[in-house]
N, C-alpha and C positions, 0 to 999 in steps of 0.2 A: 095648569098654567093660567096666569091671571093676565085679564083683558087690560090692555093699559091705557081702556076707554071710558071705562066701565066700575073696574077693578072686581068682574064676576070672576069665580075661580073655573075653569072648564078642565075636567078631566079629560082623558082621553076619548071614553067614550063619547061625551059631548063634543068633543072639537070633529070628531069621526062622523056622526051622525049631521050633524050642522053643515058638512063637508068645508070646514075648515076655520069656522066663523064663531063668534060668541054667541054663546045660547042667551043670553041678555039681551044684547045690543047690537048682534048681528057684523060686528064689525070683524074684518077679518085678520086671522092672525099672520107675519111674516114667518115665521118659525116655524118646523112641527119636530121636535128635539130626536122624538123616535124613529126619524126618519132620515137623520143626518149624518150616522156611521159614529165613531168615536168622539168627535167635536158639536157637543150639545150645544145651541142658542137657543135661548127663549125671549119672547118677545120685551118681557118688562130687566129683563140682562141685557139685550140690546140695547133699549131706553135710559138703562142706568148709565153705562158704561160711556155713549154719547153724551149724559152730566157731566159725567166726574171727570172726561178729556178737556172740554171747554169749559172746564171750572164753573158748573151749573149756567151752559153756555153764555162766556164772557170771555171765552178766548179762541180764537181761530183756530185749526188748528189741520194739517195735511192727511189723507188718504193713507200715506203711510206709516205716520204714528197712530192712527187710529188703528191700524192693523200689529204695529206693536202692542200696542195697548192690551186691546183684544188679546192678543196673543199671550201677554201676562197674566191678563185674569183665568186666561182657561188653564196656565200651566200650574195656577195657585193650586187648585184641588188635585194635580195630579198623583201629589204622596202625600196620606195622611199618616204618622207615625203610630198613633192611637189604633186607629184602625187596624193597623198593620198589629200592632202589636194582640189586637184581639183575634185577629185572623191567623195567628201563627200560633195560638195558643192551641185555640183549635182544631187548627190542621196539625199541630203536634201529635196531640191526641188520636185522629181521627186516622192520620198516614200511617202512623206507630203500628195500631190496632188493624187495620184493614188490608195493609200488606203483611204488614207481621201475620197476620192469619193467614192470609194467601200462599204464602210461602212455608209455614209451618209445617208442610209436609217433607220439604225437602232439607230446613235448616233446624228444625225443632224450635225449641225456646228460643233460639239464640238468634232466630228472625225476626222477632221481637224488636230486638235489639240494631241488627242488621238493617233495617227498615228506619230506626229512628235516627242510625247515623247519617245515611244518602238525606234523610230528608233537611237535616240540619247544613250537609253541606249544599244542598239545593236553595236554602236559605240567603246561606252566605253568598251564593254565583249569586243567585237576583240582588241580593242589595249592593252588589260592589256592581253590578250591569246599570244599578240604577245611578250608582255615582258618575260614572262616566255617559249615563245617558244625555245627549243633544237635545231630546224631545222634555228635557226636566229643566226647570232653571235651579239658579244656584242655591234659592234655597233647600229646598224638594232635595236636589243631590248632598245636600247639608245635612240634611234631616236623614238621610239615608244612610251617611257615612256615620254619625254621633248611631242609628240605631247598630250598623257594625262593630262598634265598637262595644254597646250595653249587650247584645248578641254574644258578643265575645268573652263579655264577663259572665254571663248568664250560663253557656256554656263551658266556662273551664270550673264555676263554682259547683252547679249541681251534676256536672257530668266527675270532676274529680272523686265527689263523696259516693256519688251512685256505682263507681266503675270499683272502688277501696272500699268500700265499705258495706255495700248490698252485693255485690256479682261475685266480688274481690277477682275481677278480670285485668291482668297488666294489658291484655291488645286493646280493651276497652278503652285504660286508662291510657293509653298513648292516645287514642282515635279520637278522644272528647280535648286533651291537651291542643294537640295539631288544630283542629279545626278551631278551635276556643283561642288562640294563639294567634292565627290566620287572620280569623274574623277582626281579633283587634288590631292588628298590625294592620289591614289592608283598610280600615275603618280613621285609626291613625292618619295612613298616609294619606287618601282621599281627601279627610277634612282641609288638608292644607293644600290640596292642588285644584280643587272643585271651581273653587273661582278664577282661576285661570282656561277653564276648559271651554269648547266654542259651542254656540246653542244652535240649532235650525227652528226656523219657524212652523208652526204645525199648519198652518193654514197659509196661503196663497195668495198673494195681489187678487186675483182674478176671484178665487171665490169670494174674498172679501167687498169686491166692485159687484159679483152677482147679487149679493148682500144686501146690498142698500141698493142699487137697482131695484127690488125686491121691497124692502122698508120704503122707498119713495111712493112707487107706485099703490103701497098703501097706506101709509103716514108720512107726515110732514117731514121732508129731510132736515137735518139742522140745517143751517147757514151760516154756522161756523167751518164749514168744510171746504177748505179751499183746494180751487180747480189749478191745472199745471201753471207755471209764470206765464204770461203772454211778453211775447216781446213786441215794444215799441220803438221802429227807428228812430219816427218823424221826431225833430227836438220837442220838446214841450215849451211853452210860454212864460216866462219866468221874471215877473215885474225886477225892474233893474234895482228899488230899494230894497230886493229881498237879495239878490245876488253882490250889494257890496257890503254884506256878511259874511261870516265864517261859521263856521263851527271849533268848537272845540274839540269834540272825540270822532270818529270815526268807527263804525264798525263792518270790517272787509268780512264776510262768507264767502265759503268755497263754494254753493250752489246758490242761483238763483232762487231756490226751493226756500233754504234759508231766510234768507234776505225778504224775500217775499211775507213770508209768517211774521216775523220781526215787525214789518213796517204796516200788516195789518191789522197788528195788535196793537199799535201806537208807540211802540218802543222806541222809536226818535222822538217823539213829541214829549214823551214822558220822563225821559233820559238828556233831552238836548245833543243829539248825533245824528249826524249820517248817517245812514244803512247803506251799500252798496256791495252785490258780489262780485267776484274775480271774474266773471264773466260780462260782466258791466251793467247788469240789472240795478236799478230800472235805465233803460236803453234811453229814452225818453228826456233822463234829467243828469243823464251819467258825465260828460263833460263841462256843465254847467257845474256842477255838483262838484267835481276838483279842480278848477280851476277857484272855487272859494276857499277849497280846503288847503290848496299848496301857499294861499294867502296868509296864511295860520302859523308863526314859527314857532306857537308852541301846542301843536297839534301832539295829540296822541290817537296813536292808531291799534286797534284792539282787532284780532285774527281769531275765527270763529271756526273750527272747520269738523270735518269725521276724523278717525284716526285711521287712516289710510295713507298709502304711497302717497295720495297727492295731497291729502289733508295736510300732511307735512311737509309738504312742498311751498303749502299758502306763503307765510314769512319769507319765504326766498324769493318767492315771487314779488311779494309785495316789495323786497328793497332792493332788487337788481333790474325790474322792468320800467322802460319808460314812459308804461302808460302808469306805474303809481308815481315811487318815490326811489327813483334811481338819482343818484348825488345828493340825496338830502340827508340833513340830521337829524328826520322826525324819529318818534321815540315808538315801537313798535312793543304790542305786547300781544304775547300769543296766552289768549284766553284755554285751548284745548281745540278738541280731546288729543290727548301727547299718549305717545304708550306708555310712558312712567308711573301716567297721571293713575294709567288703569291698572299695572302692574302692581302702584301702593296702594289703592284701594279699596276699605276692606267691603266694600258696598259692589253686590252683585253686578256688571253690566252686561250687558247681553252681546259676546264676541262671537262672530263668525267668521270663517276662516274660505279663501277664492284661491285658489291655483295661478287664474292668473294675474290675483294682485302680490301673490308670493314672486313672482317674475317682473312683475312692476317695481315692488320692493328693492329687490337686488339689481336694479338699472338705476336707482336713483342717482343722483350726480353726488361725487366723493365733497364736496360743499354741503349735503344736507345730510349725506351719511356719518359725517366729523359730528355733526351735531346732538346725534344722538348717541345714546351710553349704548354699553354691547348687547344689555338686556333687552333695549329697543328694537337693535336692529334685530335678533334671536326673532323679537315677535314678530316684525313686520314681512321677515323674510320665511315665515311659517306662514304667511297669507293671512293672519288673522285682523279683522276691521271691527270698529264700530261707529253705528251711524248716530249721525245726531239726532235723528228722527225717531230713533228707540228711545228716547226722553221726551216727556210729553213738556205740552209749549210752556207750560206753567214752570215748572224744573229747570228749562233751558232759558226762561227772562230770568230765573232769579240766578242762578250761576254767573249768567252775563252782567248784572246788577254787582253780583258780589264783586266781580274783577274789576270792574270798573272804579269803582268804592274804594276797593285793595289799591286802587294806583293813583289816587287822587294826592299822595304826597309820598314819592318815588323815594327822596333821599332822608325818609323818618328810618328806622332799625326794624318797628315792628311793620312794615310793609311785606305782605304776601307774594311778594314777588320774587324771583333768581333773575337775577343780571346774566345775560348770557350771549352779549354783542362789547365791542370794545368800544373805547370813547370817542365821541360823536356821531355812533350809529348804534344807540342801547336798542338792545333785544330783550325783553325780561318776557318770563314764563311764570304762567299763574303754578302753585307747587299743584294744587287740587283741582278738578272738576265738581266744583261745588261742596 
């Protein structure tokens, strides 16, 4: 592992003997990969990884995507198809031959044989375990499902000629069909259900916090990592020529979390909006802040939220309560994540599925349930979520950028939008998450 002080490389030996430090420069390492169980970290992977979150730190960005993040890169190496395919070659040969001998006493020749079928069906259970695997993302189970099906042909090509043609066995040739048949069929199905399937995270809030507890105490934490919202009663001070302004756009978040990252990335400055979440973040400027905005009658208001029970709640809230826009005709648009948005698209997201947001789901009020197609509420009432924090901050301003863009002239034809409110209280829905 290379020092990311230094850049000496320390083997094991060296980092052992050093008791834990670079043999260079003495500096000590966060990491020790051999010591960590299944979920390897090394120091200059840590380093990298906090880059390429904060976009060669120049973006803010939460505890919690950092731990998405994290969580992506390690799922990247967990199927390599290459590998596999060298590995299986191998163990073909090697099972074939080592049990087939083992058992030759009680099956003759024909354990040989006997031995190469279980191994091949042992094949097929792991790659279709690895499609439905949680602990895999959608690629990884993509790659798995396309290797079922190459599997599949692999086996009905040289088990048909070998079973006809060298043994001239018909039980043979049935057993290489079936399984050669299976393999692509269940290889088939998979490819097309993969991205619909829900993920877990392989690591932990807390070891993640142990983490960099750990990275601090011996390198410089970023300072792009932001700590939980703080809330501010007290008003804030708000010179009165800046308060007899408006804004133009508005952007409401379901979490203060949200909202937070947004506005310390500069995304109102840079954008000309509001940031404000449904929870009234920031507390401080939150009243000031719409009492300019309801000044506005041609305000547009753009909904940011996860796709969850209450993600989908945001837009209802925002036009039937009277701390937004209850009796108004501003123009609402729900930016996402919508379960459509994720159900059509063909780009992996990472859904995880709660129990008790599958019982939140199905209490939603018959005004937000109308709203969505049957496919949605199928999802939602399966408990499946995703959060916005699984999208690192760079993905989420430009997504937000894109819809905003897309609604700059509502009544063109090529506008990105679906109209989904009647007239004088438009509702339109961006069709994509980005």
């Amino acid at each position: 592992m290379k020092c990311i002080k230094c850049g000496t490389d320390n083997n094991l030996k060296d980092r052992t003997a050093n008791q834990g430090r670079c043999t260079k420069c003495n500096h000590p390492f966060a990491f020790e990969p051999t010591s960590m169980g299944n979920v390897k970290i090394t120091d200059p992977m840590f380093a990298k990884i906090l880059a390429d979150i904060s976009a060669k730190n120049t973006l803010f960005f939460t505890a919690k995507q950092l731990l998405y993040f994290l969580d992506s890169r390690l799922r990247n190496k967990s199927f390599q198809p290459l590998q596999f395919a060298g590995f299986y070659i191998f163990m073909n040969v090697w099972t074939t031959g080592f049990f087939g001998g083992f058992l030759s006493s009680l099956f003759g020749i024909n354990s040989f044989l006997i031995a190469n079928v279980i191994y091949q069906i042992c094949v097929v259970l792991f790659l279709y375990r690895n499609t439905t695997s949680a602990k895999l993302n959608n690629a990884n189970r993509q790659a798995s499902a396309k290797s079922l099906q190459r599997l599949g042909v692999l086996i009905l090509v040289v088990g048909i000629l070998v079973s006809l043609f060298v043994f001239k066995s018909f039980i043979l040739f049935v057993s290489f069909v079936s399984i050669g048949v299976s393999s692509l069929f269940l290889g088939t199905r998979q490819l097309e259900r993969v991205g619909k399937l829900t993920q877990e995270l392989l690591i932990s809030q807390t070891q993640l916090q142990d983490w960099l507890t750990r990275w601090e105490q011996i390198n410089d934490i970023s300072e792009k990592i932001l700590s939980s919202p703080r809330q501010e009663i007290t008003p804030a001070t708000i010179n009165p020529d800046v308060t007899a302004y408006s804004f133009d756009r508005l952007v409401v978040c379901d979490s203060a979390t949200i909202a937070q990252l947004l506005i310390a990335n500069n995304f109102h400055f840079e954008n000309n909006c509001a940031i404000l979440s449904i929870t009234g973040y920031p507390q401080s400027i939150f009243n000031t802040t719409m009492e300019m905005l309801r000044r506005n009658p041609d305000l547009k208001v753009y909904a940011i939220h996860d796709c969850s029970p209450k993600g989908v709640s945001l837009v209802n809230h925002i036009r039937t309560s009277e701390r937004w826009f209850l009796n108004s005709n501003v123009t609402i648009i729900d930016i996402g994540l919508l379960p459509r948005q994720i159900i059509a698209t063909k780009r992996g997201m990472f859904i995880q599925s709660s129990p008790d947001l599958a019982t939140t789901a199905k209490q939603l009020s018959s005004e937000i349930r109308q709203s969505l197609t049957s496919d949605e509420l199928a999802w939602l009432d399966a408990g499946n979520f995703v959060e916005l924090e699984s999208f690192t901050p760079q993905r989420l301003i430009q997504v937000l950028r894109s819809g905003i863009s897309g609604s700059l002239n509502l009544e063109t034809d090529d506008s990105s939008l679906i109209l989904m409110g009647d007239s004088g209280n438009d509702i339109y829905m961006v069709e994509s998450f980005g």
